[in-house]
NUBA-239304 format. One record per atom (N, C-alpha, C): residue in three letters; x, y, z; atom name. Coordinates in nm, 2 decimals, decimal comma. Atoms other than C-alpha are relative to their C-alpha. Layout:
% NUBA-239304
<rec type="ALA" px="X" py="Y" pz="Z" atom="CA"/>
...
***
This chain:
% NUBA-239304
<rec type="UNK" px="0,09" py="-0,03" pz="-0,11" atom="N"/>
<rec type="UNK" px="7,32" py="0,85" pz="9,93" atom="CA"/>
<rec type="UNK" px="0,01" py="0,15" pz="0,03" atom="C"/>
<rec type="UNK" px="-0,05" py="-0,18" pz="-0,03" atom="N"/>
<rec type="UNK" px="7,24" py="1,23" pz="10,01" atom="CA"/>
<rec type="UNK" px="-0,12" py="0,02" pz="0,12" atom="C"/>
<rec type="UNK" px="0,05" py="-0,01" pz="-0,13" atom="N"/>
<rec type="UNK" px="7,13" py="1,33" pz="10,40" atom="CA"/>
<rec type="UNK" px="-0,07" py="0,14" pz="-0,03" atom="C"/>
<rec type="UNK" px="0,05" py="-0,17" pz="0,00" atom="N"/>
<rec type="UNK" px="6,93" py="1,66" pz="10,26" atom="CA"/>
<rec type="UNK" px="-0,06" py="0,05" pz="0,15" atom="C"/>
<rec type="UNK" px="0,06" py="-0,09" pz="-0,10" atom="N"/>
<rec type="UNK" px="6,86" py="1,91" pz="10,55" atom="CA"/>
<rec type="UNK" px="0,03" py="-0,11" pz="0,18" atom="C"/>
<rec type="UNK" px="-0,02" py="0,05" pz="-0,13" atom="N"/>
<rec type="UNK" px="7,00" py="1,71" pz="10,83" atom="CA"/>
<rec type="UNK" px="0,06" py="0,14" pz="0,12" atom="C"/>
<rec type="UNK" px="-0,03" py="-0,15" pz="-0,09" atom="N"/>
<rec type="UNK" px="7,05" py="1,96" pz="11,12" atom="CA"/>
<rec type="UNK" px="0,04" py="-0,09" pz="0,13" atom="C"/>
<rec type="UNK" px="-0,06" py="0,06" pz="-0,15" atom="N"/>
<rec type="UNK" px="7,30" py="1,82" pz="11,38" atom="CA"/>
<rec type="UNK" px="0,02" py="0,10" pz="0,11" atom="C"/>
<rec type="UNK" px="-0,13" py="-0,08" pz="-0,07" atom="N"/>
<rec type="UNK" px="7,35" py="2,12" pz="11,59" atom="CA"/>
<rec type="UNK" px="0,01" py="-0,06" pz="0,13" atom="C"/>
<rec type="UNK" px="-0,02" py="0,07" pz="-0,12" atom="N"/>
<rec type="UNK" px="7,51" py="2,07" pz="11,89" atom="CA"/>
<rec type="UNK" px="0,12" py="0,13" pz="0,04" atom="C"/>
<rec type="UNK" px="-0,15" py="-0,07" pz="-0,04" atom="N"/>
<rec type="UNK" px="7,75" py="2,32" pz="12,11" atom="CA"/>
<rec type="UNK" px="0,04" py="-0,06" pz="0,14" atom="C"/>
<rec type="UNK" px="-0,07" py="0,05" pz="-0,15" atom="N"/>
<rec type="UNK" px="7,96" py="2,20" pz="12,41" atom="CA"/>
<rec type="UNK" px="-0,03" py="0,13" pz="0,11" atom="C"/>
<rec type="UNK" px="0,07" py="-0,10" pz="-0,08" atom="N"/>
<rec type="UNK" px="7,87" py="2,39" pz="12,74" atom="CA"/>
<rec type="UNK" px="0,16" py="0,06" pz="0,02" atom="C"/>
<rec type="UNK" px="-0,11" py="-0,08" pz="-0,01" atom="N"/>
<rec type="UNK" px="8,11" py="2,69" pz="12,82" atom="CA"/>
<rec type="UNK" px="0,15" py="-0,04" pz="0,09" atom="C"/>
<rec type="UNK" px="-0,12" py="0,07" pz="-0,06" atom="N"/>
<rec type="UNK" px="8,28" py="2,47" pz="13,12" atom="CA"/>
<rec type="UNK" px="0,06" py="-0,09" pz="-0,03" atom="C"/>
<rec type="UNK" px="-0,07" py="0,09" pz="0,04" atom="N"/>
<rec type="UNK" px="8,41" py="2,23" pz="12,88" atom="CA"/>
<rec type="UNK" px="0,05" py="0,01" pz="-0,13" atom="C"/>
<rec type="UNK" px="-0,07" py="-0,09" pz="0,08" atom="N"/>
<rec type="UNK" px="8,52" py="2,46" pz="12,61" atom="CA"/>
<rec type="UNK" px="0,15" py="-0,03" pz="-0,01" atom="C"/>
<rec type="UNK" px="-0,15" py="0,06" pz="0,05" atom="N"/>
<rec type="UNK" px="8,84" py="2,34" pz="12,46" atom="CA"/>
<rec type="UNK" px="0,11" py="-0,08" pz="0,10" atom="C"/>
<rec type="UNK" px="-0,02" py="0,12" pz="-0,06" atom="N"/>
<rec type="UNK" px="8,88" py="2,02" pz="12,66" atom="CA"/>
<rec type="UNK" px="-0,02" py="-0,09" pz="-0,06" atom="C"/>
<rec type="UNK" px="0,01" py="0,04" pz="0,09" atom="N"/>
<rec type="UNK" px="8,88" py="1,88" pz="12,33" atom="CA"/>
<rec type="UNK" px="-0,19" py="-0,11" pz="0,00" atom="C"/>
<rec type="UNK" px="0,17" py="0,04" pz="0,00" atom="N"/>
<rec type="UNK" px="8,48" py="1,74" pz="12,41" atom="CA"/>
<rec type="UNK" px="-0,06" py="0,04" pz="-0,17" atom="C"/>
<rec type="UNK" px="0,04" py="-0,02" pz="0,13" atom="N"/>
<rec type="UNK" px="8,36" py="1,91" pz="12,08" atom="CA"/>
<rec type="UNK" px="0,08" py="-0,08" pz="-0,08" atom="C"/>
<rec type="UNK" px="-0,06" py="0,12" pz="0,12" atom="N"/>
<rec type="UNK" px="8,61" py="1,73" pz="11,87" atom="CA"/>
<rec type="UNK" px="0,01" py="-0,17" pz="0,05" atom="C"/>
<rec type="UNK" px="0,02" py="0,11" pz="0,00" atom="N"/>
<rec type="UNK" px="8,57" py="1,44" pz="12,00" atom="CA"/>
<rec type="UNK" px="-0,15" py="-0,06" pz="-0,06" atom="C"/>
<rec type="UNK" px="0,12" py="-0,01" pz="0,00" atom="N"/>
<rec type="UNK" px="8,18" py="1,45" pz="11,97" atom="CA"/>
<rec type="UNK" px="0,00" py="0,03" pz="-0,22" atom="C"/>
<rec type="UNK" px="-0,01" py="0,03" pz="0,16" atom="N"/>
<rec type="UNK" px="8,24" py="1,55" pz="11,56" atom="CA"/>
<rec type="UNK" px="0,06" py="-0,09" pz="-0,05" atom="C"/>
<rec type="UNK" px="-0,03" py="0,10" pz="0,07" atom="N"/>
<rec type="UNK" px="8,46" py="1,30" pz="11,53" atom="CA"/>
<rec type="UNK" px="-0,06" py="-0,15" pz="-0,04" atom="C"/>
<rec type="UNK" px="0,12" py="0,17" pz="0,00" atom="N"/>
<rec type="UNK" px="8,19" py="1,01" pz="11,63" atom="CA"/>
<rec type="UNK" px="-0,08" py="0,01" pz="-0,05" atom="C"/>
<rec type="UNK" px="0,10" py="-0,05" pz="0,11" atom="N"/>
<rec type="UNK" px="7,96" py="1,22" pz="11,40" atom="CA"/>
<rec type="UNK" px="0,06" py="-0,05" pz="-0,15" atom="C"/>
<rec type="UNK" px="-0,06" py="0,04" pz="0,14" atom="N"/>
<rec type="UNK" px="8,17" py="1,19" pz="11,12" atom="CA"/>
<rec type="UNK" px="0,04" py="-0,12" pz="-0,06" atom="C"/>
<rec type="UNK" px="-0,03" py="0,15" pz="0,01" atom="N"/>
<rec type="UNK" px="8,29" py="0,83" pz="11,16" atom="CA"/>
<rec type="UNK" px="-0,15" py="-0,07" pz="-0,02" atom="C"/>
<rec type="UNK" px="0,14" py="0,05" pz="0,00" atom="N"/>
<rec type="UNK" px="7,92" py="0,74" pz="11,20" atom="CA"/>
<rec type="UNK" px="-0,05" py="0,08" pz="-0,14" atom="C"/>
<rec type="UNK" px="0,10" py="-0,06" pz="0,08" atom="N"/>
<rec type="UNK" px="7,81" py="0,95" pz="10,89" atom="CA"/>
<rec type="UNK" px="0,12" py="-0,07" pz="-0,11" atom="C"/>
<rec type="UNK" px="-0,06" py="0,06" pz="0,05" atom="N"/>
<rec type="UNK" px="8,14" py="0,82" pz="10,70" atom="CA"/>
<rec type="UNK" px="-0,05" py="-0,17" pz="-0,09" atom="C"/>
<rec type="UNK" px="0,03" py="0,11" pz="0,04" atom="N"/>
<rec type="UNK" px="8,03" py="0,46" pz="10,75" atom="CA"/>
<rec type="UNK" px="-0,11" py="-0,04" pz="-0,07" atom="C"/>
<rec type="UNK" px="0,17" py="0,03" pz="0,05" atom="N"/>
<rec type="UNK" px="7,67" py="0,52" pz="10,66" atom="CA"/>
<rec type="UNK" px="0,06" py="0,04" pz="-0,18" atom="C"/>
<rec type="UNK" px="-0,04" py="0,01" pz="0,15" atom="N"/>
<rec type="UNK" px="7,83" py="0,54" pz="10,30" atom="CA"/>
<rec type="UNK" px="-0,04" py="0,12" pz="-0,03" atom="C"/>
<rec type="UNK" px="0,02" py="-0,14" pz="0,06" atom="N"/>
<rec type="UNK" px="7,80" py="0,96" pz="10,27" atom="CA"/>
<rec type="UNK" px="0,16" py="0,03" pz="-0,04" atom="C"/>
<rec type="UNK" px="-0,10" py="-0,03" pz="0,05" atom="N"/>
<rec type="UNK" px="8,06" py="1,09" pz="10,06" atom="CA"/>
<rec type="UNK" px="0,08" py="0,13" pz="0,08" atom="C"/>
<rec type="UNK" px="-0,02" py="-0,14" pz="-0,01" atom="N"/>
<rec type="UNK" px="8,10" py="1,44" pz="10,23" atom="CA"/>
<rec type="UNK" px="-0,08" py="0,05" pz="0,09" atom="C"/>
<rec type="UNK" px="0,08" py="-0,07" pz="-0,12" atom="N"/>
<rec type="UNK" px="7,95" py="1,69" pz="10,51" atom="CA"/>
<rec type="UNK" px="0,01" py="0,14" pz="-0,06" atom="C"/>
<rec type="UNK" px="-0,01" py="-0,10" pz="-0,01" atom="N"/>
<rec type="UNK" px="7,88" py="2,01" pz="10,47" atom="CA"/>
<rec type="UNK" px="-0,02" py="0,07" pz="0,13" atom="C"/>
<rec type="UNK" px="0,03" py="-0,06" pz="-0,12" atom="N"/>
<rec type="UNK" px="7,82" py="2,28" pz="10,78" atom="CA"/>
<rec type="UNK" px="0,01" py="0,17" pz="-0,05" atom="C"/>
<rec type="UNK" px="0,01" py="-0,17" pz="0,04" atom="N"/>
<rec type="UNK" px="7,71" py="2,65" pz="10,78" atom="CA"/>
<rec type="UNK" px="0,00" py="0,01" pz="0,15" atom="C"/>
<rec type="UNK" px="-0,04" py="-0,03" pz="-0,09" atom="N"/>
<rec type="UNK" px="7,86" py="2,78" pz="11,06" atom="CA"/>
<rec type="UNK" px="0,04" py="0,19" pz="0,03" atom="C"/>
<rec type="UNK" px="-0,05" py="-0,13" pz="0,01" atom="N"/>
<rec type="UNK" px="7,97" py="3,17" pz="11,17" atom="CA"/>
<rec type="UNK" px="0,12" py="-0,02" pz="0,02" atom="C"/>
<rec type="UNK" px="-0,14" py="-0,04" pz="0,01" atom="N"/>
<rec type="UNK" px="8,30" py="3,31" pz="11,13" atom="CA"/>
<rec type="UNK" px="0,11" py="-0,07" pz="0,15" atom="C"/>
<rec type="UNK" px="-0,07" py="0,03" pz="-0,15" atom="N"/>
<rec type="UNK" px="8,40" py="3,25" pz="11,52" atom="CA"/>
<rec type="UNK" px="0,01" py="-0,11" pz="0,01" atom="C"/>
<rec type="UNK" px="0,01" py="0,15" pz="-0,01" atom="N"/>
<rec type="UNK" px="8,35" py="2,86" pz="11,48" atom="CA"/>
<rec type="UNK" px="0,09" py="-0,04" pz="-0,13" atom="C"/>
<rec type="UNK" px="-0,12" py="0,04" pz="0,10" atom="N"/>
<rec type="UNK" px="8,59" py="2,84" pz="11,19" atom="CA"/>
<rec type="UNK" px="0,12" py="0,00" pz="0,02" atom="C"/>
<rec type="UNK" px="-0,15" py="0,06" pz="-0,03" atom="N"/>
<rec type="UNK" px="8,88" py="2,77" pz="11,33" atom="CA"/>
<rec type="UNK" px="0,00" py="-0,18" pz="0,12" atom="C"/>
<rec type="UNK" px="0,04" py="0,13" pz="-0,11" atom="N"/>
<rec type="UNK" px="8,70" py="2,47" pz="11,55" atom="CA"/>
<rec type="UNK" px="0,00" py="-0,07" pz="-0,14" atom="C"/>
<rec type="UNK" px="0,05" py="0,08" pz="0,13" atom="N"/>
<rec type="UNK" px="8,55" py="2,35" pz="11,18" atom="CA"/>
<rec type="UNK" px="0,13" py="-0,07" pz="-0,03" atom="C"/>
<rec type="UNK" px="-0,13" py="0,04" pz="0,04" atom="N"/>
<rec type="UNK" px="8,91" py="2,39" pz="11,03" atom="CA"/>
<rec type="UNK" px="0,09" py="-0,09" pz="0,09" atom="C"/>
<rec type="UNK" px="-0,12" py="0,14" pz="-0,08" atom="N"/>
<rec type="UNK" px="9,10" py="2,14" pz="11,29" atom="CA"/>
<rec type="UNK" px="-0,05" py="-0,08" pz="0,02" atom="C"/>
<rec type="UNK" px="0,04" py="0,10" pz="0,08" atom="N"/>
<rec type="UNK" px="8,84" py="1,95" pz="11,22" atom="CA"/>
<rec type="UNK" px="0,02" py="-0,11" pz="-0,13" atom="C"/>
<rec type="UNK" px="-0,02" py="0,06" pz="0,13" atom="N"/>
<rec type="UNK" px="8,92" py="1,88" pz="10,90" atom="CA"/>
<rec type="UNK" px="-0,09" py="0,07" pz="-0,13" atom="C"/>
<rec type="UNK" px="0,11" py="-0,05" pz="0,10" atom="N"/>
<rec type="UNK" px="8,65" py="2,11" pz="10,70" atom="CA"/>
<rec type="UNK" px="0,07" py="0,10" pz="-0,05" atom="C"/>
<rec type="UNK" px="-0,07" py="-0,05" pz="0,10" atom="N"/>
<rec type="UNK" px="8,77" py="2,28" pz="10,41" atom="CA"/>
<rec type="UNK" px="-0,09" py="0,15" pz="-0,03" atom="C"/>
<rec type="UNK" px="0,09" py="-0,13" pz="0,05" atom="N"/>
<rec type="UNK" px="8,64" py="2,66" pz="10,40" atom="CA"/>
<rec type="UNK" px="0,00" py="0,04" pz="-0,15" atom="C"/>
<rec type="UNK" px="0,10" py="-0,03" pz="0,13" atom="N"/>
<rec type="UNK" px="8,42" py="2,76" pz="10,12" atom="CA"/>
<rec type="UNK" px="-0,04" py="0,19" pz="-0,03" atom="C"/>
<rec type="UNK" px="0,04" py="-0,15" pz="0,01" atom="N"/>
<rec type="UNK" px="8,32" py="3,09" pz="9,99" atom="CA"/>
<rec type="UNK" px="-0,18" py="-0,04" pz="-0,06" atom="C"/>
<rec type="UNK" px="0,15" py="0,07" pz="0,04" atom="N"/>
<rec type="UNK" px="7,90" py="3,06" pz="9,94" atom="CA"/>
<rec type="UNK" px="-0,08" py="0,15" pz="0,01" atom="C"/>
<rec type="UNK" px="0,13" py="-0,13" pz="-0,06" atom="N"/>
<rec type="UNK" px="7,58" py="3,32" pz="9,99" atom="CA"/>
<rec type="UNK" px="-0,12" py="-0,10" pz="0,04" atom="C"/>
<rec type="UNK" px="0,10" py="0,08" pz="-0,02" atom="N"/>
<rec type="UNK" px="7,26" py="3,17" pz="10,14" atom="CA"/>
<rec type="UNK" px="-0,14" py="0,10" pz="-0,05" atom="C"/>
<rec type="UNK" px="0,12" py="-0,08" pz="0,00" atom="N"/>
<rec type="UNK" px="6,89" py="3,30" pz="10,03" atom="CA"/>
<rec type="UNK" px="-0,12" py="-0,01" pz="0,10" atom="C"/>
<rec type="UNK" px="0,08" py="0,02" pz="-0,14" atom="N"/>
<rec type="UNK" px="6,65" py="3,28" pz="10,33" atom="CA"/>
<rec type="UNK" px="-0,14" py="0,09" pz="-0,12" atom="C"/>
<rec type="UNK" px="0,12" py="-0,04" pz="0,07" atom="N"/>
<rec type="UNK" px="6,28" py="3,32" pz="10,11" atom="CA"/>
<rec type="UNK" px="-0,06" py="0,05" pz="0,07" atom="C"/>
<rec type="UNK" px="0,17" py="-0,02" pz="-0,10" atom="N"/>
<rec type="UNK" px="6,08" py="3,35" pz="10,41" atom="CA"/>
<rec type="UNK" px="0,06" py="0,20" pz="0,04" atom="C"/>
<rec type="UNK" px="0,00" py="-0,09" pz="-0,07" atom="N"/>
<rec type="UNK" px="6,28" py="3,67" pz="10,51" atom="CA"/>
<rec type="UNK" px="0,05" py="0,07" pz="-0,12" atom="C"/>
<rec type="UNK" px="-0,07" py="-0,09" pz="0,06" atom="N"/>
<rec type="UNK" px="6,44" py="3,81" pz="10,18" atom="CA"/>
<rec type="UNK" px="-0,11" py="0,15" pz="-0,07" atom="C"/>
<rec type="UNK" px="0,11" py="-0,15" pz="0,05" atom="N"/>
<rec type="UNK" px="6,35" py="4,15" pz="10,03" atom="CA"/>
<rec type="UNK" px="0,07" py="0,03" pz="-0,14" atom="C"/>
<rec type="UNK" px="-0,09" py="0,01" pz="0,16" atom="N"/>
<rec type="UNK" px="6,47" py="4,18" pz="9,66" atom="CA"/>
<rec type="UNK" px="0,07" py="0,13" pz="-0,02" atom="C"/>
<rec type="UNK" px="-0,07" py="-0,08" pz="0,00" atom="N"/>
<rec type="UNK" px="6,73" py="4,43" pz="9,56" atom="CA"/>
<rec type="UNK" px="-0,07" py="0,17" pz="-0,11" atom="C"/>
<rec type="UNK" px="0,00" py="-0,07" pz="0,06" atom="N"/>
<rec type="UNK" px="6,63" py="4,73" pz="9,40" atom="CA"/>
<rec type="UNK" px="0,03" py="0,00" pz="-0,15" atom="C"/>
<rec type="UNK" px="-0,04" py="0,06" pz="0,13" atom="N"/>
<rec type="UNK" px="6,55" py="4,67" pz="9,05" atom="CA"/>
<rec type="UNK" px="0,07" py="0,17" pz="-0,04" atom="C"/>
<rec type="UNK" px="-0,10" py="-0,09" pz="0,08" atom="N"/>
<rec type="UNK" px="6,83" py="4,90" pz="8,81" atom="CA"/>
<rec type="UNK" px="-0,06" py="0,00" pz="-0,13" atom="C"/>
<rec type="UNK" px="0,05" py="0,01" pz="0,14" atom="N"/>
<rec type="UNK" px="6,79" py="5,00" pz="8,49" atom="CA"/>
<rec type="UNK" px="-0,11" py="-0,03" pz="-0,10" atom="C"/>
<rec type="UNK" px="0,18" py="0,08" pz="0,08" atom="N"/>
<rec type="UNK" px="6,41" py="4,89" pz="8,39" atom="CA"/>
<rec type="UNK" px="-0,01" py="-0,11" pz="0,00" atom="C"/>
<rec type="UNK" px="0,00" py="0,15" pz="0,07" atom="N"/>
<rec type="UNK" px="6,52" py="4,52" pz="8,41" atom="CA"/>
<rec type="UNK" px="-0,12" py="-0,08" pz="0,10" atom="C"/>
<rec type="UNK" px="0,10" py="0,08" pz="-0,05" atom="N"/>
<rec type="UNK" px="6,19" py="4,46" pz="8,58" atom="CA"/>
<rec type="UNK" px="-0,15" py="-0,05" pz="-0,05" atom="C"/>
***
């Protein structure tokens, strides 16, 4: 089974900021996406939410993303165009 392009976001409001609410809230995501027979989750997140991810249980990755609609191509080098 593969959930392409699922977009859960979700942030907790600032007065309930590490009242464990967010982990609670991924954990009933994850259990519910678990059971639905998915192997695995990914999440693209910023740097500042990686330490929420990680005690989660998410395993950091090293990646690049391409965004078509906004990219601008690199300066071709050496004739290789």
């Amino acid at each position: 089974m593969n959930a392409r392009g699922l977009d859960a976001s979700a942030t907790t409001a600032k007065d309930v900021t590490s009242g464990g609410c967010g982990h609670r809230l991924m954990r009933r995501v994850l259990d519910d996406i678990h059971a639905d027979g998915l192997r695995g989750v990914h999440a693209v997140f910023g740097p500042e939410l990686e330490r929420f991810y990680r005690s989660a249980g998410f395993q950091m990755l090293s990646g690049g993303l391409i965004d078509f609609k906004h990219m601008k191509w690199p300066l071709e080098q050496d004739g290789d165009g």
